[in-house]
C-alpha positions, 0 to 999 in steps of 0.5 A: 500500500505505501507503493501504491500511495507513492504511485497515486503521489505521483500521478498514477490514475489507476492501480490495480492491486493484487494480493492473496486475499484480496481487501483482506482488512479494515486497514486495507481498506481505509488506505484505499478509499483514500486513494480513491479519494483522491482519484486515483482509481482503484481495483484490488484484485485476489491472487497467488502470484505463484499461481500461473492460472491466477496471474493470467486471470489477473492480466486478462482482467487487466487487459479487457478493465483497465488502461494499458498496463504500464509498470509492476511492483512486486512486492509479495514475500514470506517472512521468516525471522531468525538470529543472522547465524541461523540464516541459510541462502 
């Protein structure tokens, strides 16, 4: 959300977000109806982009709803904390 912001800042019209669920939260959603508020228009979209089946879904959706696609952000990562030392590649 803090990319799609900077995006909107910069004169982004419209965004389309991708996550596994979706709006998934009230945060989520807050941040935004405030992009949309500043209009930006906003579509969030559910995927696993580990899915092939849900990212071809997802540029389809793109390519017949929305202005050409110009950019990607991915940002999308599973978070493991440990101590450096028990870190491996």
């Amino acid at each position: 959300l803090t990319c799609a912001r900077w995006m909107a800042e910069r004169g982004a019209g419209e965004l389309v977000l991708m996550s596994r669920r979706g709006v998934g939260s009230d945060e989520t959603c807050d941040a935004i109806d405030e992009l949309r508020a500043r209009g930006t228009k906003v579509t969030v979209l559910a995927g696993d982009v580990s899915r092939r089946q849900d990212v071809d879904r997802v540029f389809r959706q793109i390519d017949s709803d929305c202005l050409p696609l110009a950019g990607v952000f991915h940002a999308a990562m599973v978070l493991e904390d440990s101590l450096l030392s028990r870190l491996d590649a």
